[in-house]
N, C-alpha and C positions, 0 to 999 in steps of 0.2 A: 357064270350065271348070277343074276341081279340079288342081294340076298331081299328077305323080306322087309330089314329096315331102310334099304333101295329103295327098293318099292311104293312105300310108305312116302319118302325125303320126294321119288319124282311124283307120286299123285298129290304131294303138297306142293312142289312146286307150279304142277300144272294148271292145281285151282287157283294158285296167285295169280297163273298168267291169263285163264280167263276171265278172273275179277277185274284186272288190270283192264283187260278187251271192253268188258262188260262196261265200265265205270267211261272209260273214252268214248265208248259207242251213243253212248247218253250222250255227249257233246257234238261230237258228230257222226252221224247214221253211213259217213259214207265205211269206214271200218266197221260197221255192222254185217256193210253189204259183203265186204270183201270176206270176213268172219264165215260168212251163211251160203257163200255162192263161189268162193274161189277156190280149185283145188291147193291144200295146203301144202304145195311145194317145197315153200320157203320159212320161217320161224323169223316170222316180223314184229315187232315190237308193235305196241300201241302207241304208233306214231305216222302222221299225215302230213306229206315232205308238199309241198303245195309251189314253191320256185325256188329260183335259186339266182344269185348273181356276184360273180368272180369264181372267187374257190371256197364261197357260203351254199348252205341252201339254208330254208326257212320253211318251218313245220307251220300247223292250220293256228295256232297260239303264239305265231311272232317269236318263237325260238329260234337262234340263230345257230348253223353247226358248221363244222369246218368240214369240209366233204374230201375227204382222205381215199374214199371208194373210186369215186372216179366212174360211177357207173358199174363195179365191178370189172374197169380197169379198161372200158373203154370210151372213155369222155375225159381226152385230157386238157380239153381245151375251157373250162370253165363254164361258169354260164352269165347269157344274155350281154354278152361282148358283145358293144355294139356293131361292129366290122364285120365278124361273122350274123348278128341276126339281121344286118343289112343284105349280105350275101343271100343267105338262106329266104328270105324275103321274094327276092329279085327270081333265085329261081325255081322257086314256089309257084311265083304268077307264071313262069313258063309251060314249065312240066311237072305233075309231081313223081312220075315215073317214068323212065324211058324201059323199054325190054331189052336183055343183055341179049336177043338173038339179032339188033339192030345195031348200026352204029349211031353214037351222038358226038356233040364238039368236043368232049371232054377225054374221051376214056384214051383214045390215041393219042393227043399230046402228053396225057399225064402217063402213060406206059413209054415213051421215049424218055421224057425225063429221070423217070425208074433205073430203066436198062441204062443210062449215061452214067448214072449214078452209082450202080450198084456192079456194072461191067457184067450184066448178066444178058443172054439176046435178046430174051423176048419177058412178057409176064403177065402173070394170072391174078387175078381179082379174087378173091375171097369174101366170103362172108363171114367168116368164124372159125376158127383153129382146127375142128374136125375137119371142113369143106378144107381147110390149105392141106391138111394131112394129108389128104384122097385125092388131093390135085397132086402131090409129091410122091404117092404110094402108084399112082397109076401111070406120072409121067416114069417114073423107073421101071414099072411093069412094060411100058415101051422100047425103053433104051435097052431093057433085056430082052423081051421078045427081037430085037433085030440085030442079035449076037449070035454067033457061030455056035457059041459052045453051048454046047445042050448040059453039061453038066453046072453052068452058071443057070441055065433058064429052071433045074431042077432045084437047086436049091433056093429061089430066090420065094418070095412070099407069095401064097394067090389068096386073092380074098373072096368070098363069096359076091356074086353082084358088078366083079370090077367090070365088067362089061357093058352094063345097065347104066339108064341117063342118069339118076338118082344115084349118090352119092351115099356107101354105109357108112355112118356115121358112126353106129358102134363099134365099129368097128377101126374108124380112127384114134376115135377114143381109147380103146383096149389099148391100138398098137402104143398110144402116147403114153400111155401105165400110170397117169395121174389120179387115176379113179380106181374107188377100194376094190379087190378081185371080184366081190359078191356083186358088182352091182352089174359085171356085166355077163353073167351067168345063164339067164334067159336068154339075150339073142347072142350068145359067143359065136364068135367066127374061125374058122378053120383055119389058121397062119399061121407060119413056122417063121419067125424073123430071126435072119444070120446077123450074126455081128460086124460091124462093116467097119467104113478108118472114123476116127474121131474127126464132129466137124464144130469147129469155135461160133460159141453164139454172136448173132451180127450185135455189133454195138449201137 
């Protein structure tokens, strides 16, 4: 438990950090906005990241930073290369969305190339770590359902939903165990995961 001089050290720290807020939002109102109207998900600094170019980005005051984040690790490709905002240009004036229940020119050549590459048959497109979880938790929920032994289909995990077009997410999440036990206590899901063979992360 926090003692009271805790207490004290975080409600002093807090009013630094929305002095800090306060004092930027005077320069500019758009971190006012974000302050007044965004759910505070995240613990942002009093900083307004405005572009970026290579592996810089630059805040609203021409601060230069070396951007180590990456997007939170999905932008490894830098920013405003010219080759890629050429690309991205080109098929912008096309489409800006196709629906994955269609096909487009892209997604079949670049799943051959995959499978050549990786010796696997086929492959799945994801959006995000949980969505690949539930696409692996559900393809194995099939390779066991079309198994003889009822004693491998009993042991193996069921997840609430796995049926459903919607993907549980928290339920990826839980199985992945990167996230604190408290957080997924509300929607927990009912799984029992067996220990299986060790498998080497791809390089």
């Amino acid at each position: 438990m926090p003692t009271l001089a805790t207490k004290k050290t975080l409600a002093r720290t807090s009013g630094r950090e929305k002095a800090v807020l306060a004092r930027a939002a005077k320069l500019d109102p758009r971190l006012s906005d974000a302050e007044n109207y965004l759910v505070p998900s995240y613990k942002r600094p009093a900083i307004l990241f405005t572009h970026g170019r290579g592996c810089y980005v630059y805040d609203s005051t021409g601060k230069k930073y070396l951007d180590f984040l990456g997007g939170i690790a999905v932008n490894a490709l830098g920013h405003a290369h010219p080759r890629i905002v050429k690309v991205i240009r080109r098929e912008a004036a096309r489409a800006i969305h196709l629906s994955n229940l269609f096909h487009h020119a892209y997604q079949g050549p670049l799943a051959r190339k995959l499978a050549e590459c990786s010796g696997m048959d086929r492959v799945f497109f994801a959006n995000s770590g949980a969505e690949a979880m539930e696409g692996a938790m559900r393809a194995a929920r099939l390779t066991v359902a079309s198994t003889r032994s009822s004693r491998c289909r009993r042991h193996f995990m069921d997840v609430p939903g796995a049926r459903s077009a919607s993907p549980a997410t928290m339920g990826a999440r839980r199985a992945g165990g990167l996230t604190p036990p408290g957080f997924h206590l509300p929607l927990r899901p009912t799984f029992t995961a067996r220990p299986g063979p060790t498998i080497p992360h791809a390089v």
